[in-house]
LUMFI-9266 format. One line per field, with one value per residue (C-alpha): y, x, z. Coordinates in steps of 0.1 Angstrom, whole numbers. Each point is the difference from the previous one (the first is absolute). Layout:
N
c2: c(Y_...);
c1: c(X_...);
c3: c(Z_...);
//
This chain:
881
c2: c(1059_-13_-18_-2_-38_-11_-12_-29_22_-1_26_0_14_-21_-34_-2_35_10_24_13_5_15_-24_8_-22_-6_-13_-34_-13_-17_-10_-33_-15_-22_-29_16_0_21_3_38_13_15_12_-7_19_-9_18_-6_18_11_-8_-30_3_-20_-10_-4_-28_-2_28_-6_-4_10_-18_4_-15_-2_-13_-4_-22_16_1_23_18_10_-4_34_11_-10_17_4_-29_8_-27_2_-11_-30_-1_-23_-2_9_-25_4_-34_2_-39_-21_-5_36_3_19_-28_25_9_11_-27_-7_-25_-27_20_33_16_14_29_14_-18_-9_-37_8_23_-23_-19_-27_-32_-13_32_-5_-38_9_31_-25_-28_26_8_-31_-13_-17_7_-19_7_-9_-11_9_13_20_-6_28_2_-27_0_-7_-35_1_12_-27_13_-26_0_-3_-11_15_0_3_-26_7_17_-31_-16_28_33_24_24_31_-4_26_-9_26_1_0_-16_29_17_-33_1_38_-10_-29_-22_-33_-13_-34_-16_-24_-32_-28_-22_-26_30_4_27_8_-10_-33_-2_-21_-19_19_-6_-21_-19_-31_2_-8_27_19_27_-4_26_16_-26_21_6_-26_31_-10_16_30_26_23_-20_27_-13_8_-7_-4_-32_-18_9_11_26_-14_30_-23_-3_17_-27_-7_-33_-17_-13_-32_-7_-19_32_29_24_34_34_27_20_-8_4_2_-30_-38_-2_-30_16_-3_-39_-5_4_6_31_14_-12_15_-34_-38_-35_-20_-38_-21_-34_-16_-14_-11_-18_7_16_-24_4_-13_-4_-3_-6_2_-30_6_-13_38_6_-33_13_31_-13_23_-33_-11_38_6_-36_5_33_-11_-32_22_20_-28_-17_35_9_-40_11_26_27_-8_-3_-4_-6_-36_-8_21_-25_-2_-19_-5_1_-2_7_2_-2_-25_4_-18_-7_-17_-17_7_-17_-12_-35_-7_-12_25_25_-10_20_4_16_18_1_14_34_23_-17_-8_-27_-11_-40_8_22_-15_5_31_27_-18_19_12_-23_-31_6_21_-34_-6_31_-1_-29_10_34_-18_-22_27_13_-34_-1_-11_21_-16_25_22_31_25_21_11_-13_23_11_-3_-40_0_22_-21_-28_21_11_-36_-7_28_-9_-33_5_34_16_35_3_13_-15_4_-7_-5_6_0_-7_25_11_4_7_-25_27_27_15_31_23_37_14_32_1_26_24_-7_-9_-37_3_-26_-27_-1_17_-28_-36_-24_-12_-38_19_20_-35_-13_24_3_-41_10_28_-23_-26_22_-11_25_-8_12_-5_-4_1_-10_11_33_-14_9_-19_23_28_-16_15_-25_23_10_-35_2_39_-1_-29_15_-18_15_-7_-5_1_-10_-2_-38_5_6_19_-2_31_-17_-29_20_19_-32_-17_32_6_-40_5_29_-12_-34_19_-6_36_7_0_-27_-1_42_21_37_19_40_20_35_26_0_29_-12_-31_-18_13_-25_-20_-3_-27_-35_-16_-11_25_-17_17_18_23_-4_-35_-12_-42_-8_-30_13_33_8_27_22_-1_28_14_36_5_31_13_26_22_-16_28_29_-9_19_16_-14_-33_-6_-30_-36_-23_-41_-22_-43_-27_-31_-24_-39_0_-32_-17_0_23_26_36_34_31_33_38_25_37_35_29_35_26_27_29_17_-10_10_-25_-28_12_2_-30_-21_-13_-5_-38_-13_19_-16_-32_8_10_-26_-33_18_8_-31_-18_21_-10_-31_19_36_13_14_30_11_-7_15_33_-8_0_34_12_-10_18_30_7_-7_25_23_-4_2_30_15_-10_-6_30_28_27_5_-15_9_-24_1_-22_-36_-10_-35_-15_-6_-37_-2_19_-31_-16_17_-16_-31_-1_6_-23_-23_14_-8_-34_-31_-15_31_15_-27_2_-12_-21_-10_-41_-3_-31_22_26_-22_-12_35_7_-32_10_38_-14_-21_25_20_42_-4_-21_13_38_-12_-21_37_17_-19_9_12_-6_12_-23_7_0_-8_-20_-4_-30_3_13_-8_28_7_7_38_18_-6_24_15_-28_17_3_28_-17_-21_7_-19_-4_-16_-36_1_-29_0_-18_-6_-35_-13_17_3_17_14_27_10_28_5_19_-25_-2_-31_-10_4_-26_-25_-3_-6_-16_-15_19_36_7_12_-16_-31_-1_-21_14_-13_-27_-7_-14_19_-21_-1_16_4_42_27_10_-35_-7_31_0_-37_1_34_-26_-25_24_23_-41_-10_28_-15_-33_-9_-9_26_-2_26_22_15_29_22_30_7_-34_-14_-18_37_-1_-20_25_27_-14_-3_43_2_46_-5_-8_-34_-21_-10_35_9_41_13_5_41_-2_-21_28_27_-18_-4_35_19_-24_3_39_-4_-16_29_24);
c1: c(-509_19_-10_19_12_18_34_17_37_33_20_39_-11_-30_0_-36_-26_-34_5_-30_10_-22_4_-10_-25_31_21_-19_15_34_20_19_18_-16_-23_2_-34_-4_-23_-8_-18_-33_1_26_2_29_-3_32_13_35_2_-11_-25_15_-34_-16_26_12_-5_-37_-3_-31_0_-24_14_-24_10_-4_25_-2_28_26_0_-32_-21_-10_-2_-32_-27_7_-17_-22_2_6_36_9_23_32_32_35_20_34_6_-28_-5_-34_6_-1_-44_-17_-17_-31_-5_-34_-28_6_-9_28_14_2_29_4_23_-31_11_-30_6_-20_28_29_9_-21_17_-34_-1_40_-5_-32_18_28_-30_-11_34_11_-39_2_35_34_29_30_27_32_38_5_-38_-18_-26_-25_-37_-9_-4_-37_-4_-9_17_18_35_20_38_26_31_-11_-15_-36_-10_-16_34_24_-16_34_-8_10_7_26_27_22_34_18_-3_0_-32_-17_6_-10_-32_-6_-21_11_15_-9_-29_-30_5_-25_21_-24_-21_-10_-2_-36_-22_-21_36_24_17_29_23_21_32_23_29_18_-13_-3_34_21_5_27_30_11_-32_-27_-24_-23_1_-31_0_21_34_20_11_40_19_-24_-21_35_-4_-21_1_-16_-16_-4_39_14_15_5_-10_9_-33_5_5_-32_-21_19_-21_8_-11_-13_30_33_-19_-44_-21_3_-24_-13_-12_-32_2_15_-27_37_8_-33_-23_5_-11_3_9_27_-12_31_8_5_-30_-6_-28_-35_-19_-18_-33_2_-30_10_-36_-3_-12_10_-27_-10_-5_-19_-26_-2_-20_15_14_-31_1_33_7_-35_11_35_-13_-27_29_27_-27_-10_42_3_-31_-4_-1_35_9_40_0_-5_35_9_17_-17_2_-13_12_-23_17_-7_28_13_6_-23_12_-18_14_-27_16_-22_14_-17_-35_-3_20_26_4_36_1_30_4_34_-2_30_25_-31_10_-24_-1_-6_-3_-16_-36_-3_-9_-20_-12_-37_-16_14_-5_-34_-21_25_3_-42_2_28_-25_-34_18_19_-29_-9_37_0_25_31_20_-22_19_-17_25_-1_26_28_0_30_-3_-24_32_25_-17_-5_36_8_-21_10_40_0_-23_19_-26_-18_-35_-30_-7_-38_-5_-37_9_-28_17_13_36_32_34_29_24_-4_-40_4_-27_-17_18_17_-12_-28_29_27_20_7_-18_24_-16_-31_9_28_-4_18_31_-13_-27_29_23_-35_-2_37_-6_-34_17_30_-27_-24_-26_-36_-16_-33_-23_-36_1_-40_4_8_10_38_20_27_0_11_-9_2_0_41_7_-30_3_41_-1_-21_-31_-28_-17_-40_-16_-37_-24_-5_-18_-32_-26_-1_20_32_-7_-2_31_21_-10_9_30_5_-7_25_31_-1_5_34_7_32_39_16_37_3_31_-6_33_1_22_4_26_36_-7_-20_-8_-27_-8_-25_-27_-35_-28_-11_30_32_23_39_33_-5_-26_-1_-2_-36_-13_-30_-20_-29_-9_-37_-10_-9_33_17_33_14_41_15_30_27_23_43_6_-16_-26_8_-30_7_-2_-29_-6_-2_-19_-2_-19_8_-27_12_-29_-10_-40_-23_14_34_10_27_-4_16_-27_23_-10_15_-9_22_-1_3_29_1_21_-32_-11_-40_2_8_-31_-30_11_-14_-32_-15_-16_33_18_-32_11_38_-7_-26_24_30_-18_-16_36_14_-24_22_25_-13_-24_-37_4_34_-14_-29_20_27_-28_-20_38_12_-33_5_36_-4_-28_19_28_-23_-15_37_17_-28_-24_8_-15_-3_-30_-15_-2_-35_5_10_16_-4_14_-25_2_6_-36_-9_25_-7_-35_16_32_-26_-18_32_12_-37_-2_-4_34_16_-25_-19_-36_-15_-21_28_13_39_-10_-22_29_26_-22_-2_28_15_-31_11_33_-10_-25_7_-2_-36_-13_20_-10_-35_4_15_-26_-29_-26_-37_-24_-35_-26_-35_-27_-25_17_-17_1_0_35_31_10_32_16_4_30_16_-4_26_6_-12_-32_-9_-7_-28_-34_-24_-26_23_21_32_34_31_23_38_22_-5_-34_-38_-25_-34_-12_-40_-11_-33_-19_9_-37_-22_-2_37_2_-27_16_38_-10_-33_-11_-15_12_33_2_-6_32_28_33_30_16_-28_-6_-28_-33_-1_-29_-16_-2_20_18_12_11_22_15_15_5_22_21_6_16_19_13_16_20_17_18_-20_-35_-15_-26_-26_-14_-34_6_-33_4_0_9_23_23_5_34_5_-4_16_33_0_-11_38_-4_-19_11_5_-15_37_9_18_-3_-28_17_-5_17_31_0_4_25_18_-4_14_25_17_-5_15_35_0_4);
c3: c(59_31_32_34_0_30_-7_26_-7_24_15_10_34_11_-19_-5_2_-14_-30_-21_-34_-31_-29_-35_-21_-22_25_4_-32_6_-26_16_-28_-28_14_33_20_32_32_2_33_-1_29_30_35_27_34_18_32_1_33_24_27_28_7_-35_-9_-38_-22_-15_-39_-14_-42_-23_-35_-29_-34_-33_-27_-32_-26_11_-32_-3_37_14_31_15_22_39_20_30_16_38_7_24_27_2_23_-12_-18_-3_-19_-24_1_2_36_15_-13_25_25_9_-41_-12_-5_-37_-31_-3_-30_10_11_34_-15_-24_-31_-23_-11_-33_-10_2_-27_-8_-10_-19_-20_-7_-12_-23_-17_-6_-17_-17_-17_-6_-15_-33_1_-8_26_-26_23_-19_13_19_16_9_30_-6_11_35_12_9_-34_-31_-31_-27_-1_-33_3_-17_15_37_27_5_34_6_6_12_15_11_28_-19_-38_-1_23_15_-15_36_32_18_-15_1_39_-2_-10_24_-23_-7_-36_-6_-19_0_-15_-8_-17_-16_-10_-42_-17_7_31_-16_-22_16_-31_-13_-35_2_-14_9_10_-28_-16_19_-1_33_23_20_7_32_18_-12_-13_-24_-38_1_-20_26_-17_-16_-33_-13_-29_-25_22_10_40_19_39_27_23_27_5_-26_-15_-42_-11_-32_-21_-13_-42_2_15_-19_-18_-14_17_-15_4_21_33_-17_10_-17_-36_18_28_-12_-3_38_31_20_-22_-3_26_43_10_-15_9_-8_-4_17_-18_31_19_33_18_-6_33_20_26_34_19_44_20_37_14_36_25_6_-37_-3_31_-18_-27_-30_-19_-12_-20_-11_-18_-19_-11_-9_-21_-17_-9_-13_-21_-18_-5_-15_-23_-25_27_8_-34_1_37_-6_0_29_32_26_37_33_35_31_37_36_21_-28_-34_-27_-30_-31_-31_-29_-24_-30_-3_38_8_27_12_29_30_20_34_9_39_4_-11_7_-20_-27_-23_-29_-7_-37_-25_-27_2_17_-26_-30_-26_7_-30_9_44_1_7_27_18_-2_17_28_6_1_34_14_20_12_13_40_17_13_15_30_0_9_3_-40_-23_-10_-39_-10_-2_-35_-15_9_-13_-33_-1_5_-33_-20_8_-9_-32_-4_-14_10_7_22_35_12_38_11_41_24_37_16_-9_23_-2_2_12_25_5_-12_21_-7_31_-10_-36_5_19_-21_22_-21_-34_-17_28_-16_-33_-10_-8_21_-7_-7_-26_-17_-8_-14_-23_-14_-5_-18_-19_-11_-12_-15_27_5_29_-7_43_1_40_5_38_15_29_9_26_17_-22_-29_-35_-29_-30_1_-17_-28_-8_-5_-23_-23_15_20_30_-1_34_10_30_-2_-35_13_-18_-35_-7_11_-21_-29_11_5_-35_-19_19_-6_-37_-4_21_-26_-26_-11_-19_17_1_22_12_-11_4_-4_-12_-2_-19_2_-20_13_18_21_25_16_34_12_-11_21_-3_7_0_18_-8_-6_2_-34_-1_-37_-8_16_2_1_2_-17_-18_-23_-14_35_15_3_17_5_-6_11_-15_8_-18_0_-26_-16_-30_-37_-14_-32_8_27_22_-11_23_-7_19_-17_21_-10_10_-8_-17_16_-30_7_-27_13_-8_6_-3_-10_7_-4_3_-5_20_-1_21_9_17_11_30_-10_-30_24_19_-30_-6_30_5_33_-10_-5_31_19_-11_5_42_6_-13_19_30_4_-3_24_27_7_11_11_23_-15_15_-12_-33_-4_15_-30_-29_12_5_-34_-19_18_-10_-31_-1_14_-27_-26_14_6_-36_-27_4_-25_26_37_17_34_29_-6_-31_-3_-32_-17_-30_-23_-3_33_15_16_15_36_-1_-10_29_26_-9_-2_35_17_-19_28_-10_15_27_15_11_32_-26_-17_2_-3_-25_-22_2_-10_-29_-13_0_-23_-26_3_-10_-27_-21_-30_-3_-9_30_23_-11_0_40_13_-15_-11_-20_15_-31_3_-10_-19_14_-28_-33_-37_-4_-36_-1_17_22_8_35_9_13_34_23_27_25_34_15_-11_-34_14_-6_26_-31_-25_1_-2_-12_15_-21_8_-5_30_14_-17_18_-8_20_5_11_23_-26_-31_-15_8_-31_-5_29_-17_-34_18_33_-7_36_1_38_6_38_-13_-29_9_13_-3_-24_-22_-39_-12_-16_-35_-12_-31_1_-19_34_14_-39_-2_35_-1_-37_14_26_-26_-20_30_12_-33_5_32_6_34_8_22_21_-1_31_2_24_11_11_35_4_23_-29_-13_13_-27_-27_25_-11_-36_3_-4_1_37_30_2_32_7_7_-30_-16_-25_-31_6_33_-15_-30_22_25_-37_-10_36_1_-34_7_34_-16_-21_27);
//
């Protein structure tokens, strides 16, 4: 049986003309290579003049595209649509910018060219296939490592040979043997590193061996030994596929092989033969990590009446780490330093009756009178520090400046500390006047055109030499800025968020939800699970070289050799790397990553993995081998650096431009039939990655909103930079969860599936959770049942809920139990205490949620994900032409 499809075809004569065209049943099913999916047409009709009305102005398009993603071996042709068509004006760009301004009314999801949102490819359905794989399942990492799981997915990872995804995610794990295919394809090479990651997610200790033991590695290069090292001559030498180097192996460390070139018969025995990742234990140790504690007591901050608050919460916390709560804490040094427009230092030593305060007046060349006394371990200075807190907020202001005081005096006086003491550690600043720059006031002017991003997107030059000093010392500033007021423009997160540290802002502290926020965010920045004074080193084949290297840090004239001053278990980087000369087959890709880091105790470490990689000549093995979580996390870190130097719009351009050629190659070189320009063909692992770019391209770091703050912005962005594949898959695309309405309270029910994140997905008589890192909302809708409103709310009328930034009551009912039971356990997943938004619909705080419904369009202006596929699709057809 046939039916009369209308086919969008070209002609030599007239570059674009209507053509009717009878298609068989048969012909629906494309054959596009293995993995490949495609977008078939149901139905599409293009009525084009060949000439131009002088009067009529452009040439009138009339589109009508709807779709269906099936697998492109086996989808049929489906059933002719009758759905009226809608009318749009000629593009002869194809970009985001040329939409029709007089478009048919429409839902925020639906696209104005006919495509039906519910037929794309769903990035929920993509993630729960892969959960579903992967459930109950071991991923055994092992050379050369094959595609893992995704990184939203929770699957246990067994070792052997290969670093754990958790560590080191590559873009595509089958690298293209030559530069000029990997340019062909224009996706990036490069990789995902966490460096302090573990093996497994709640796994972050590793094997590991001294360094004595431990056998050394390559003499030429400083790679560590992994089990990439090709053994010769019997276990005499060794080849180093980082440089290509032979090393000798020492008499001590000789073992046979199996063979003249086999593996060592002790590899076994050795985590560095037989393990991807391990730890070297170095007998040299340095100074234990130390706590400094740097309280505003300005005359502003002494009016503002937070002091009282913040030194009960902080001695509540000091007496429970000196207890058993802080069990091994105890001996952790701490100090003291109080300032104003002067410096206050205090000498806690436990020989003294009281503890003895020194003020510093003269504080650009700061000097400390002493040293001794400064950082005492916690048990023998908690009574004193008590002490010091309890008067603080009976402190008379000295110095009336009301003009804020500038924050980089507390770090100097840290720095000052940590030099002479010459020992790393964590600096906490409790700030509550408001904050100014000592150099320049940078302004907004010209950041929401462009026309000067770098003026508000860069630090100043006085923050940058603070945090080399704090890198070179192994000093994290860690901001609790208790006022939101700021002085000239100035943003005081570049300082905290490029040391490692992190920067904790509230409205005064007060309602009881920011209390609650700033003592867990208090409780979790003392905790001293970290790496102090860290030096990130990447190694990568001979054949290759390090690129660049994107995240929270200062980068230095070697993009392969990182410092840090602090590094846990979240941070995360993204290299790139280029070809210098063709791959072999045989031999793959080797890829090193050594973070050399000081624990709280002093104890020096380096943390080794190592993972091997797949090449190919084939240009379509390079391409089932990507996965759009990681790419996601690749663009948003290299993106977001580039904003200090590059204007938003030229980059969101470059990302929809750099997706659509490499569509277009993979539609040219890796499908094994013909396709129609009715189709659009994805990689399989690679289905969602338009979804998530938009998303990306739209995101407030990069397209700002009229709602939009250039300090929440710039926040953003530095927690963007910092999060690992998972959260930052989850912040572009978070998940919508359904809750029940009614819940047995005799079992413990389980959360459902999310839903597609758009508005369509919303039901006005159900409740829904938005959960992402940074964000947690909890939509109602009008029709949610009374009861359903008793049992969460304790109030059966939906006018009368509360909007906004709420803590729900805790009730005794089946409902209230489940749904805050369901944020405890969604929060432990994330570093950050979040605050949580009740949004009714109808409401005006729904342009809240409107943002996190990452396949609408976003209140900023930014494309539906159906309108950014198709702008993909006739674009990567249009280069084909």
């Amino acid at each position: 049986m046939e039916q009369c499809i209308s086919k969008l075809t070209l002609d030599q004569k007239s570059p674009l003309v209507w053509r009717e065209a009878a298609i068989s049943q048969a012909e629906g099913v494309r054959d596009v290579g293995e993995g490949g999916w495609s977008l078939q047409p149901i139905r599409a009709r293009v009525l084009l003049s060949s000439g131009r009305d002088k009067t009529a102005g452009p040439p009138q398009f009339l589109h009508h595209f709807k779709t269906l993603f099936q697998p492109s071996s086996i989808s049929p042709w489906p059933t002719p649509s009758t759905q009226q068509p809608q009318w749009a004006t000629a593009s002869t760009q194809g970009t985001i910018k040329h939409f029709v301004p007089d478009a048919v009314g429409q839902s925020p999801n639906e696209s104005r060219y006919g495509l039906d949102p519910e037929s794309l490819p769903s990035a929920v359905k993509i993630m729960a296939e892969d959960q579903l794989k992967w459930e109950e399942k071991v991923y055994v990492s092992e050379p050369p490592s094959r595609l893992p799981p995704l990184a939203t997915t929770s699957c246990t990872v067994q070792d052997k040979g290969s670093a754990s995804p958790f560590a080191i995610r590559a873009t595509s794990y089958c690298f293209p043997c030559d530069g000029q295919t990997t340019q062909l394809s224009h996706l990036p090479l490069g990789a995902v590193i966490s460096p302090l990651a573990g093996v497994n997610f709640d796994q972050n200790t590793l094997p590991d061996c001294t360094e004595s033991e431990c056998i050394a590695g390559c003499g030429s290069c400083g790679a560590f030994m992994c089990p990439v090292m090709g053994w010769q001559d019997c276990g005499q030498r060794f080849c180093c596929p980082f440089c290509g180097k032979v090393s000798e192996v020492s008499w001590q460390y000789y073992q046979p092989t199996k063979g003249v070139e086999g593996v060592r018969v002790d590899k076994e025995k050795r985590p560095e033969l037989c393990m991807g990742s391990y730890e070297v234990i170095n007998s040299q140790k340095g100074e234990a990590a130390v706590l400094l504690l740097a309280i505003d007591v300005s005359a502003q901050a002494l009016r503002g009446g937070h002091l009282d608050f913040i030194t009960h919460q902080i001695r509540t916390l000091i007496t429970a780490l000196n207890g058993e709560e802080g069990e091994g804490l105890a001996d952790v040094r701490m100090g003291l330093v109080t300032y104003d427009g002067r410096v206050h230092l205090y000498d806690l030593s436990p020989a003294l009756s009281r503890p003895h305060m020194l003020i510093i007046t003269e504080t650009d060349d700061l000097q400390l009178p002493l040293s001794s006394g400064l950082l005492v371990p916690l048990k023998h200075c908690v009574d004193s520090i008590n002490s010091v807190l309890q008067l603080i907020p009976q402190y008379s202001p000295e110095q009336n400046d009301n003009n804020g005081v500038p924050i980089d005096l507390p770090v100097k006086a840290a720095l000052a500390i940590f030099q002479a003491l010459n020992c790393p550690g964590k600096l906490l600043i409790f700030h509550a006047a408001p904050l100014i720059e000592v150099e320049n006031t940078q302004t907004s002017s010209g950041f929401f055109g462009s026309n000067k991003p770098k003026s508000i997107f860069q630090p100043s030059e006085r923050s940058v030499s603070l945090v080399r000093d704090c890198v070179r010392h192994g000093c994290s500033v860690h901001l609790f800025h208790l006022s939101q007021e700021l002085v000239g423009g100035a943003w005081p997160g570049h300082i905290p968020y490029l040391t490692g540290g992190a920067l904790n802002t509230y409205n005064h502290i007060q309602g009881e939800m920011d209390k609650e926020r700033f003592s867990a965010d208090l409780k979790r920045t003392f905790s001293m699970d970290a790496g102090f004074r860290a030096e990130l080193k990447i190694f990568v084949s001979k054949e290759m070289r390090v690129l660049g290297c994107y995240g929270l840090f200062l980068p230095g004239p070697h993009p392969a050799s990182i410092p840090m001053a602090n590094v846990n278990w979240q941070t995360t980087l993204a290299v790139e790397l280029e070809h210098t000369r063709n791959l072999e087959e045989s031999k793959g890709v080797a890829l090193q990553t050594a973070l050399s880091y000081s624990t709280c105790r002093g104890e020096r470490r380096i943390r080794v993995h190592t993972v091997l990689l797949k090449c190919s000549r084939h240009l379509q093995d390079a391409f089932r081998h990507y996965q759009a979580q990681t790419l996601l996390t690749f663009y948003s870190k290299k993106m977001y650096c580039a904003v200090l130097e590059r204007p938003l719009q030229e980059l969101r351009e470059e990302l929809q431009t750099q997706i659509t050629e490499a569509l277009a190659c993979y539609r040219k070189h890796c499908c094994s039939a013909s396709v129609s320009n009715g189709q659009l063909v994805l990689p399989q692992y690679l289905r969602a990655l338009p979804v998530y770019v938009n998303s990306l391209r739209k995101s407030e770091v990069l397209l700002p909103g009229l709602r939009s703050t250039v300090p929440q912005r710039l926040q953003q962005r530095c927690q963007v930079l910092h999060m690992d594949p998972s959260s930052t898959a989850t912040h572009f695309y978070p998940q919508l969860l359904p809750m029940p309405l009614m819940v047995d309270g005799s079992e413990r029910p389980q959360l459902e599936e999310s839903v597609r994140c758009c508005s369509a997905s919303l039901k006005s008589e159900l409740l829904y959770l938005v959960n992402a890192p940074l964000t947690l909302l909890l939509w109602v809708g009008q029709q949610v049942p009374t009861r359903a409103l008793m049992e969460l709310f304790n109030t059966s009328c939906f006018s009368s809920l509360p909007s906004g930034e709420t803590k729900l009551p805790v009730l005794e009912t089946p409902l209230s139990t489940f749904v805050r039971s369901a944020i405890l356990r969604l929060s432990t997943r994330f570093p950050t205490a979040r605050k949580l938004w009740v949004v009714k619909q109808g409401d005006s705080c729904e342009e809240v949620l409107q943002r996190h419904l990452v396949e609408d369009k976003s209140p900023n202006g930014g494309a539906s994900y159906a309108d950014f596929l198709y702008h993909l699709h006739v674009n990567s057809v249009r280069l084909l032409q």
